[in-house]
C-alpha positions as CSV (number, residue, x, y, z in Angstrom):
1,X,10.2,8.3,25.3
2,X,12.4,7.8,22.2
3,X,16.2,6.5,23.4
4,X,19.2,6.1,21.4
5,X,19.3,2.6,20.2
6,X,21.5,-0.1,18.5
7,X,18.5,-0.2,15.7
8,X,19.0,3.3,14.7
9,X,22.5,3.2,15.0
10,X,22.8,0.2,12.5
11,X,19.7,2.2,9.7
12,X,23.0,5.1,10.0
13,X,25.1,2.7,8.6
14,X,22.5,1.1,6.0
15,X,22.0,4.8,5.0
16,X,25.6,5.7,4.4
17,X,26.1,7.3,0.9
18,X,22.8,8.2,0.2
19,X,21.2,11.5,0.9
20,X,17.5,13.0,2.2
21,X,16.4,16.3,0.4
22,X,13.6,16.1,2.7
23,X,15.7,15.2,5.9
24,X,17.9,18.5,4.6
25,X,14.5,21.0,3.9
26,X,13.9,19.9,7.5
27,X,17.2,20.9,9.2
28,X,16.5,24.1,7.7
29,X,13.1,24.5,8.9
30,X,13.4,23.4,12.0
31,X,16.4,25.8,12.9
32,X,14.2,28.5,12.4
33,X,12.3,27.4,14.8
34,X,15.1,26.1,17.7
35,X,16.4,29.8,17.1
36,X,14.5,31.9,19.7
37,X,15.6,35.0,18.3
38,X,13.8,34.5,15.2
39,X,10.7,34.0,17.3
40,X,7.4,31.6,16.3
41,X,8.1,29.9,13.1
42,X,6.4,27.0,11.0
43,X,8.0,23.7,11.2
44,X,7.6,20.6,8.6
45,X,5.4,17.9,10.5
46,X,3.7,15.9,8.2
47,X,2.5,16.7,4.4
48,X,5.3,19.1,3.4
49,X,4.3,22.9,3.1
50,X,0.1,22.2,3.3
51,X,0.4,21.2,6.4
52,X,3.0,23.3,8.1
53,X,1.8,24.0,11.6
54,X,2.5,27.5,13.8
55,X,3.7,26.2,17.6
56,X,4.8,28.4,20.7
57,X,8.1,28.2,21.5
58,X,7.7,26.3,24.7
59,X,10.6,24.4,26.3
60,X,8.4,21.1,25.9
61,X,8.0,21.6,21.9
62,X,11.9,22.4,21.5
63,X,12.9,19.4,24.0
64,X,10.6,17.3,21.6
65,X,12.4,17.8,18.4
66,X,15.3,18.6,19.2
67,X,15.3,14.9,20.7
68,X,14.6,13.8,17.0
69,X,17.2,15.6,15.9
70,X,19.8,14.2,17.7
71,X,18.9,10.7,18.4
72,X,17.7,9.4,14.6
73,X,19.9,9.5,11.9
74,X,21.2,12.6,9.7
75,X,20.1,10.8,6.0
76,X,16.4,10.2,7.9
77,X,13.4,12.4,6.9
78,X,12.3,14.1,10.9
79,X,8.2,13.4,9.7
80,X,8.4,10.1,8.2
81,X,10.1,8.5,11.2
82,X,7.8,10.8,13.7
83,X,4.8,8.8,12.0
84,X,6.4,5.5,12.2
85,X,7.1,5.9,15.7
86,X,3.7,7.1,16.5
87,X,1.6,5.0,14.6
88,X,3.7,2.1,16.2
89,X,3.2,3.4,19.6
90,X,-0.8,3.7,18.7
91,X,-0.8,0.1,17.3
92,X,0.8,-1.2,20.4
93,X,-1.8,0.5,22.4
94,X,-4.5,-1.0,20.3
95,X,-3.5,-4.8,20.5
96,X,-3.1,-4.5,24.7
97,X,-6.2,-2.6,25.3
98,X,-9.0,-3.8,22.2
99,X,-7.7,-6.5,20.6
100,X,-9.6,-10.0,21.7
101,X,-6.4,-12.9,21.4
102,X,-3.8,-9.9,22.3
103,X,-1.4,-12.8,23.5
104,X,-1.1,-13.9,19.7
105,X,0.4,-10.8,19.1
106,X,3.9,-10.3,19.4
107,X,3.7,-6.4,20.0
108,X,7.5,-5.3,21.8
109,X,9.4,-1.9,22.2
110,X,12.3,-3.3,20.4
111,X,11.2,-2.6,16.6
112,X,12.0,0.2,15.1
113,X,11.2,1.7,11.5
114,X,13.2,3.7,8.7
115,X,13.8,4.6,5.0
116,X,16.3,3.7,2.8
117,X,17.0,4.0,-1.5
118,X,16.2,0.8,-2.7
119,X,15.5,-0.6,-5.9
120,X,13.3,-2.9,-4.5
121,X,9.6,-2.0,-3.6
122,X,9.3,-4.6,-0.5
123,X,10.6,-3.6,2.3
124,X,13.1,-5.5,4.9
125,X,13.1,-6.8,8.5
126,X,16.5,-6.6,10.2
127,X,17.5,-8.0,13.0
128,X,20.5,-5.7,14.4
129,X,23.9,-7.4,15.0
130,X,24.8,-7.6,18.8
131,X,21.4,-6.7,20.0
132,X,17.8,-8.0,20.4
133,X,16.6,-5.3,18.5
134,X,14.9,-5.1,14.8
135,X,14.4,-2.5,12.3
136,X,12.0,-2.7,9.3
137,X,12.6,0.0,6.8
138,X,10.6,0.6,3.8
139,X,11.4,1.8,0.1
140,X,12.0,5.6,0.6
141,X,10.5,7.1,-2.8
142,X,7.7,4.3,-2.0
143,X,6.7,5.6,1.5
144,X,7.4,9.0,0.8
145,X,4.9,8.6,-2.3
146,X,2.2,7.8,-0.2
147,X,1.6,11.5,0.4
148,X,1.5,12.6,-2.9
149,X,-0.8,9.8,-4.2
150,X,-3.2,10.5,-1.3
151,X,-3.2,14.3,-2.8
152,X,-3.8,13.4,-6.4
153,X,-6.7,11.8,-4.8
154,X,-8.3,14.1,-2.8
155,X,-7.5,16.9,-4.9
156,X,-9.8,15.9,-7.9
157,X,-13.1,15.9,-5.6
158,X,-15.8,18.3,-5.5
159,X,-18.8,18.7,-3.5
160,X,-22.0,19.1,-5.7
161,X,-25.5,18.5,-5.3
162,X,-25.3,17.4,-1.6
163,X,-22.6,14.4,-2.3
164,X,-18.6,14.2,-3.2
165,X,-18.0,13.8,-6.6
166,X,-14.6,12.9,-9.1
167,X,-14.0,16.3,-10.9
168,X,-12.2,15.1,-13.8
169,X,-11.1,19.0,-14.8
170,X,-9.5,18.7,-11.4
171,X,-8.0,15.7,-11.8
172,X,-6.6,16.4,-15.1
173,X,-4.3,19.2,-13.8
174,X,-2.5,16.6,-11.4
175,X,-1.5,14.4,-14.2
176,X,2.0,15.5,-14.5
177,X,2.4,15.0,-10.3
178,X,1.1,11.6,-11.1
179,X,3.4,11.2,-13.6
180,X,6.4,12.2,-10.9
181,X,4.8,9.7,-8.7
182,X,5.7,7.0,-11.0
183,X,9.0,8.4,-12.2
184,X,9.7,8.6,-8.5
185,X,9.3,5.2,-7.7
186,X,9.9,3.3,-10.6
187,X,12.7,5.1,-11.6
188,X,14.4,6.0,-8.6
189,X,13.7,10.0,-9.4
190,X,13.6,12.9,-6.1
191,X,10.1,13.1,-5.7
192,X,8.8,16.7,-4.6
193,X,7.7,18.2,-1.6
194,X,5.8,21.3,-2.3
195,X,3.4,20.5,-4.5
196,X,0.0,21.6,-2.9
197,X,-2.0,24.8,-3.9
198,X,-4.0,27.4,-2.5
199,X,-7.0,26.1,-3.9
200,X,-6.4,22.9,-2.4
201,X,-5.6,24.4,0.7
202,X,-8.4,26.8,1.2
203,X,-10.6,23.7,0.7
204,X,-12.3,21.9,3.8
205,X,-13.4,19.1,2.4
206,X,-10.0,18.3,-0.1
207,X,-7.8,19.2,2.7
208,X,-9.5,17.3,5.3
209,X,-9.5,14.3,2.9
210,X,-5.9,14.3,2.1
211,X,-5.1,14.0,5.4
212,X,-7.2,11.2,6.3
213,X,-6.3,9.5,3.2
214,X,-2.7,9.6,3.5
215,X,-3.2,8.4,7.3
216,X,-5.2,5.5,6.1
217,X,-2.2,4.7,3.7
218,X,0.1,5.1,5.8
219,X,-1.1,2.7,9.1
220,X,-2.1,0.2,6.5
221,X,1.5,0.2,5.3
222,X,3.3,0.0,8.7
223,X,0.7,-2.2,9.6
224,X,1.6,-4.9,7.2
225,X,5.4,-4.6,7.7
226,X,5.2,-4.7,11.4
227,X,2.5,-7.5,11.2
228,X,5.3,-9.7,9.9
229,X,7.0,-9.1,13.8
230,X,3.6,-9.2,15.7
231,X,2.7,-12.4,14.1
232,X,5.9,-13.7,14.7
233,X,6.4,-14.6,11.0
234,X,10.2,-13.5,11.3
235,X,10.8,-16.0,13.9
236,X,9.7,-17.8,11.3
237,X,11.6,-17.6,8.4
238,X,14.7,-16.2,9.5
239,X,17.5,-16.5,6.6
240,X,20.2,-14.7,7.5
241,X,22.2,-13.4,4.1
242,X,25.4,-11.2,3.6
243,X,25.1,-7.9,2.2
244,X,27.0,-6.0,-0.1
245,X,28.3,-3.9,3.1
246,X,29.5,-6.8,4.8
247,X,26.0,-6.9,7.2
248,X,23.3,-9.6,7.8
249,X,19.9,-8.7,7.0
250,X,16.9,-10.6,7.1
251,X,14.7,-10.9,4.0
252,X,11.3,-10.0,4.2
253,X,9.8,-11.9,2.2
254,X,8.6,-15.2,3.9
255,X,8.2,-17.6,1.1
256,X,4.7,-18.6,2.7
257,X,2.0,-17.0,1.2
258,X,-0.1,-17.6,3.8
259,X,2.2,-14.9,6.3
260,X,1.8,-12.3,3.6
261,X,-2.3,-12.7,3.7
262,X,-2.1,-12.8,7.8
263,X,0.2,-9.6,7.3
264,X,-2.5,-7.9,5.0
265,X,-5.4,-8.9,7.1
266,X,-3.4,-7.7,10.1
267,X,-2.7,-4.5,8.8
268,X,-6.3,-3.7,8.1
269,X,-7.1,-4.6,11.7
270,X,-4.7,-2.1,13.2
271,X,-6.0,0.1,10.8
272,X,-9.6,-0.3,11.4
273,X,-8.9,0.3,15.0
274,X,-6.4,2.8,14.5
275,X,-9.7,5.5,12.8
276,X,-11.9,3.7,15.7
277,X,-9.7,5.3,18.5
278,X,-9.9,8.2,16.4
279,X,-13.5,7.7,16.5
280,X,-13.5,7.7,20.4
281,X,-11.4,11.0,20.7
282,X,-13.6,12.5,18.6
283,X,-16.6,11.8,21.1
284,X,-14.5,12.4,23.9
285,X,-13.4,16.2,23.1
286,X,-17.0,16.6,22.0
287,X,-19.2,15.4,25.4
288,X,-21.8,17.9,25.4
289,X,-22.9,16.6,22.1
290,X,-25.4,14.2,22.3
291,X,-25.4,11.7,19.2
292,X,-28.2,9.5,18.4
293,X,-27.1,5.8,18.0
294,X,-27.9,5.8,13.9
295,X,-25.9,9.4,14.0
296,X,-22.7,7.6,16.4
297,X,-22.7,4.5,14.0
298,X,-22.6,6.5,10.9
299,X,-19.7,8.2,12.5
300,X,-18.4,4.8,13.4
301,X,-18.6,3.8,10.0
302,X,-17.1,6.5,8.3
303,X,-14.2,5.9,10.3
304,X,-13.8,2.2,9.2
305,X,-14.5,2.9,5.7
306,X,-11.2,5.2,5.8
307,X,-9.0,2.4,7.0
308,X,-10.6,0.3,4.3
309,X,-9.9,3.4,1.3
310,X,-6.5,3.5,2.3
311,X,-5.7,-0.7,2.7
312,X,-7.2,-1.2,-1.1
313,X,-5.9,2.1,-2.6
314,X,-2.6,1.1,-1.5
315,X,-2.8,-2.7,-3.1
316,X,-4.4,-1.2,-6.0
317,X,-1.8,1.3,-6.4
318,X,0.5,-1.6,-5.7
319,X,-1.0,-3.3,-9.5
320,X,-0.3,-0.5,-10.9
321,X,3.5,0.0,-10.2
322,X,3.4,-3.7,-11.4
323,X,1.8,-3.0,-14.6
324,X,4.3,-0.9,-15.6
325,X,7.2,-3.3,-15.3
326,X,5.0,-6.3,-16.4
327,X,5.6,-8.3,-13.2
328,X,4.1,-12.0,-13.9
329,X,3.5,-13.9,-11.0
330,X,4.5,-17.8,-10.8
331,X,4.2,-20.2,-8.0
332,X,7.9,-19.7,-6.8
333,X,7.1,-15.6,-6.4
334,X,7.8,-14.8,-2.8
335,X,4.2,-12.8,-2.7
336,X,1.2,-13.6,-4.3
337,X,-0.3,-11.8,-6.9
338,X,-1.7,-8.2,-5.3
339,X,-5.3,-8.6,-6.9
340,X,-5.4,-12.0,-5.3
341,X,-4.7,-10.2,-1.8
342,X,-7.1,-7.7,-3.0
343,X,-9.5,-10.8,-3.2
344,X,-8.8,-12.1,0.0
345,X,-8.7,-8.2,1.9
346,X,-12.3,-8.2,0.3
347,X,-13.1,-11.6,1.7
348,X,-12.4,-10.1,5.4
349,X,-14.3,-7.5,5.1
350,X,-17.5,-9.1,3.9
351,X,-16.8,-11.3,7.3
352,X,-16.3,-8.5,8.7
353,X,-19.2,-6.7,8.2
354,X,-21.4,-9.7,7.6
355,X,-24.3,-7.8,6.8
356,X,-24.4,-8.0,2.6
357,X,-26.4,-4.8,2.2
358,X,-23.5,-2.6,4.3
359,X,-21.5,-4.3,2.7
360,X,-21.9,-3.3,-0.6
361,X,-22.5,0.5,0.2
362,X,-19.5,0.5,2.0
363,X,-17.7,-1.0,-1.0
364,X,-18.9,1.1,-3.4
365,X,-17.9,4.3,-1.2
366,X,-14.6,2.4,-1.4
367,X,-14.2,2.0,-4.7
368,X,-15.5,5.7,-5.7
369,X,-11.9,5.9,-4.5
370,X,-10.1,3.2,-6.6
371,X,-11.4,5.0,-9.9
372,X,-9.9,8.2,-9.4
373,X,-7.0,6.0,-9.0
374,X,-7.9,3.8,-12.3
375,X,-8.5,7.4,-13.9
376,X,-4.4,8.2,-13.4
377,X,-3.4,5.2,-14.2
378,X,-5.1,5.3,-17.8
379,X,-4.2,8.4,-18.5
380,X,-0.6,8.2,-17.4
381,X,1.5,9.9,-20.0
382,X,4.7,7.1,-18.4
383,X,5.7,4.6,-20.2
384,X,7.1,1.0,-19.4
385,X,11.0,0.4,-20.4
386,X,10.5,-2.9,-21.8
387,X,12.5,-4.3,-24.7
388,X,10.7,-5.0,-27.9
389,X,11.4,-8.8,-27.7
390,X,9.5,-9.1,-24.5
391,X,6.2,-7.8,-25.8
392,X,4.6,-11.3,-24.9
393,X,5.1,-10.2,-20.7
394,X,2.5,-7.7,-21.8
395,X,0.1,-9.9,-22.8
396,X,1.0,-12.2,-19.9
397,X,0.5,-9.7,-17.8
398,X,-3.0,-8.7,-19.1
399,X,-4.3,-12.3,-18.9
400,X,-3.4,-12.4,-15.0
401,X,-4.6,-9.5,-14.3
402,X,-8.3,-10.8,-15.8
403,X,-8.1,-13.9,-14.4
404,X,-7.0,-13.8,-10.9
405,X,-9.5,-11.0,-10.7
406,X,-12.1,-13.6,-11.4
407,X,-11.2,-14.4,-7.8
408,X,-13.3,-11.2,-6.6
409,X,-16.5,-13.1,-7.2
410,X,-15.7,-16.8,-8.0
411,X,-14.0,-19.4,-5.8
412,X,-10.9,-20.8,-6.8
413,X,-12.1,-24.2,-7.7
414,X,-14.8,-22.3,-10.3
415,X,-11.6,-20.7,-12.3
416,X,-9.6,-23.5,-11.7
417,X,-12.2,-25.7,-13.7
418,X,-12.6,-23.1,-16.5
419,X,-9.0,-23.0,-16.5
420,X,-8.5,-26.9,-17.6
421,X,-11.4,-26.5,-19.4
422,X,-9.7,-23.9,-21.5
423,X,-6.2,-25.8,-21.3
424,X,-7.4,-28.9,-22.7
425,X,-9.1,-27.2,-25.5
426,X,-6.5,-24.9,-26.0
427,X,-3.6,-27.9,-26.5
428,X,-5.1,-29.3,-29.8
429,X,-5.6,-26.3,-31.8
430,X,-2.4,-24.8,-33.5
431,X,-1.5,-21.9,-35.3
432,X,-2.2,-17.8,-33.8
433,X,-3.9,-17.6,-31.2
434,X,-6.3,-15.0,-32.3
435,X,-7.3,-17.6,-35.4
436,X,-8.7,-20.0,-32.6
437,X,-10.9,-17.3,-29.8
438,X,-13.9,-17.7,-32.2
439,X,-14.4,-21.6,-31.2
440,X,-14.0,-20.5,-27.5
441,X,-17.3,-19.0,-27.7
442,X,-18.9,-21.2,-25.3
443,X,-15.8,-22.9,-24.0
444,X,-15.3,-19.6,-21.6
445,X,-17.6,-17.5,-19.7
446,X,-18.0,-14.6,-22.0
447,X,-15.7,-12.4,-18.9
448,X,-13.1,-14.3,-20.2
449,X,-13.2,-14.0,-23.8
450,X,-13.2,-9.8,-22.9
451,X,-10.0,-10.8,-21.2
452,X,-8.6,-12.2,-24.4
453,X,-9.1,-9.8,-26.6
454,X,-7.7,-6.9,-24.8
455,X,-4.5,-9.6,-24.4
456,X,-4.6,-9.7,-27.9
457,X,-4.5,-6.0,-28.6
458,X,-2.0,-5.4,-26.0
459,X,0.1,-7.8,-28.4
460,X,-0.8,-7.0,-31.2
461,X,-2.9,-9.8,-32.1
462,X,-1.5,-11.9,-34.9
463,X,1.7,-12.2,-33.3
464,X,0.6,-14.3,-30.2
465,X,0.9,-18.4,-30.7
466,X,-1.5,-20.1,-28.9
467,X,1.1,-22.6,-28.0
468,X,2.4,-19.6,-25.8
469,X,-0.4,-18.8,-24.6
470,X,-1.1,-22.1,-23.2
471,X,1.9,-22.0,-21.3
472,X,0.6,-19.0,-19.5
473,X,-2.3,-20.7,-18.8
474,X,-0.4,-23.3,-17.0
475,X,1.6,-20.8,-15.3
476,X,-2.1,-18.9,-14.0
477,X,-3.1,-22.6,-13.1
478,X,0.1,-23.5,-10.6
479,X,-0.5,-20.0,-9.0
480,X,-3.8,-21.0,-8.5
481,X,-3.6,-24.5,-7.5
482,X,-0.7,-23.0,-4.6
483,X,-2.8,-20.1,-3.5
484,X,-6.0,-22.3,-3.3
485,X,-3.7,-25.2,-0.9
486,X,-2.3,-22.0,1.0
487,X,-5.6,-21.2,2.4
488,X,-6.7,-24.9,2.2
489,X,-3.9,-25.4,4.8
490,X,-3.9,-22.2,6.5
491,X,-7.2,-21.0,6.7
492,X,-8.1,-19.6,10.6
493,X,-10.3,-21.4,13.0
């Protein structure tokens, strides 16, 4: 049973000044509903006006909402905090009842979750002054872009000849929501909230998917963030720093990588056994069927492969918001580079699943997903607000982005020794660095020398000194050398 608290007491306070279209669309839905003489209406719940759901108007449904009215605060969207506090509840659950080592896992009933407008994609852990409680509260445009990116997914899919397929014509019409998605996030822009259609709608299959993507995105999410308290990484790195509003916050970033890797691997556990209790439920309101075992583990699987679409569409998504402001990562970065997450989230699941030939059916489901995602991204009409003189972060950018995805196949010590390799050779030449890829032919695996030219093109070629682009090298190298001892030192037994 939800209670007041000192938690959401003190996210009032962090939301002063800033307002919630959402939070407002659903004071004015809801008061339809907590009016009985307007009878049975439709209340906002989870993915804006698709998903409006018809209740009775019992006495439980009323108490139920109307305690979420008047306990959370006025600036915080009703659905997004109802699915926090679920999925939180659910995650709980999971660790007492399924999970193995349980007693590593700092699970409590003092954590609670918000939004806020922030600048900043990460979001925080706060302990709350004068109590024992903590709040973790998350980018608003970012979580409340989780449903639309979900939709732009599942809305370009058709069902033909027997399998789900990418319908491009589909997809094509969502570019402008895409688009908003960006704008939304990037830019600090309202996002919308009806943005469905009919078609959409009427569809089993796209329908059906949105919802289970945009649940797999979202307990991935939480998962992370509140793996951070379960894992007892806050007790860890607790630096306690004076706001702007005269409050202490905790950061959320803990400068060890290694706590953002637990964190990721962590959230894909919850995850995983987040779609596996819905799994069970699924049996359970269905008895009189009989399933064969192949038929139950297909079913099991399914399930599993959700949790794993929405943990890597997320990251993923997560590469793209970075390409769009350049972000280069450096050994000092408070997180390590996403696709070298995505490396190690792949790792786990290979362990995971041990066996190489599910495995790679599994992953190639997966990723059937990533490319719609890829297919946005390319065709995004948005465009990056960086100043002319920093066209070289471009490049940068490009060049980490090809090499730490090496890491998807190769161990670090294989790119680390193509990396000195392609140092040392790299520190006697002079002149443009285009003038010298020919004699690296050889010096590179060919991967690489793909990698090179589209850095080239991204900058224009001619203009990029190899001097300069040996100092990104070195750069790539540190990041490397860190994230390689990280795991050295870190790695679970």
């Amino acid at each position: 049973m939800l209670k007041k608290s000192k938690a959401l007491e003190y996210l009032a306070v962090l939301q002063t000044g800033t307002t919630s279209p959402k939070r407002q669309l659903e004071d004015q839905l809801a008061q339809n509903v907590l009016n009985p003489s307007l009878g049975t209406r439709k209340l906002l719940i989870r993915e804006g006006q698709a998903f409006e759901e018809t209740f009775d108007q019992t006495t439980e449904y009323i108490n139920s909402y109307q305690q979420y009215f008047e306990i959370i605060p006025p600036n915080q969207s009703i659905s997004d905090f109802k699915t926090m506090y679920e999925l939180k509840i659910l995650f709980d659950q999971c660790i007492a009842n399924k999970f193995d080592k349980k007693h590593e896992y700092n699970y409590s009933d003092r954590v609670y979750f918000g939004t806020i407008e922030s600048s900043n994609l990460n979001a925080l852990i706060m302990p709350v002054p004068e109590s024992d409680e903590f709040l973790i509260i998350f980018n608003r445009p970012m979580w409340e872009g989780l449903q639309i990116l979900s939709f732009c997914i599942s809305a370009s899919t058709k069902y033909q000849n027997e399998s789900v397929e990418f319908d491009h014509d589909e997809a094509n019409k969502y570019f402008p929501l895409f688009n908003k998605l960006l704008e939304g996030i990037l830019l600090q822009k309202e996002l919308p909230y009806f943005f469905s259609d009919n078609e959409v709608l009427n569809d089993q299959l796209r329908s059906s998917m949105w919802t289970q993507l945009h649940d797999a995105l979202d307990a991935f999410v939480l998962g992370h963030e509140y793996a951070h308290f379960l894992r007892s990484h806050v007790m860890q790195a607790i630096k306690l720093i004076p706001s702007s509003m005269g409050i202490h916050r905790l950061r959320s970033h803990c400068y060890d990588w290694w706590m953002e890797y637990d964190a990721d691997m962590t959230g894909l556990d919850l995850s995983v056994f987040r779609f596996i209790d819905n799994y069970e439920k699924v049996l359970a309101k269905n008895s009189t069927v009989k399933l064969s075992d192949l038929e139950q583990q297909v079913l099991r699987n399914r399930h599993i492969q959700l949790a794993l679409e929405g943990s890597l569409l997320f990251l993923y998504f997560l590469h793209v918001l970075e390409s769009f402001k350049y972000r280069i990562f450096s050994k000092t970065s408070t997180h390590p580079p996403t696709l070298l997450r995505i490396a190690a989230l792949r790792g786990q699941i290979f362990q995971q699943i041990s066996n190489e030939k599910t495995y790679n059916f599994v992953m190639n489901e997966v990723y059937r997903v990533i490319d719609r995602l890829f297919y946005f991204w390319s065709n995004s009409s948005m465009l990056p607000n960086i100043p002319s003189d920093n066209t070289n972060l471009s490049a940068e950018f490009t060049l980490q982005s090809g090499i730490f995805s090496q890491l998807f196949e190769r161990s670090h010590f294989d790119v680390l020794t193509d990396l000195y390799r392609l140092r040392d050779f790299l520190s006697k030449k002079k002149g443009t660095f285009i003038k010298n890829m020919v004699e690296m032919i050889g010096v590179v695996p060919p991967s690489w020398l793909e990698v090179f030219e589209h850095m080239n093109k991204r900058n224009k070629g001619d203009r990029l000194d190899t001097e300069i682009v040996c100092q990104m090298l070195e750069n790539c190298i540190d990041v490397l050398e860190k994230n390689a001892e990280c795991w050295q030192a870190r790695r679970p037994q």
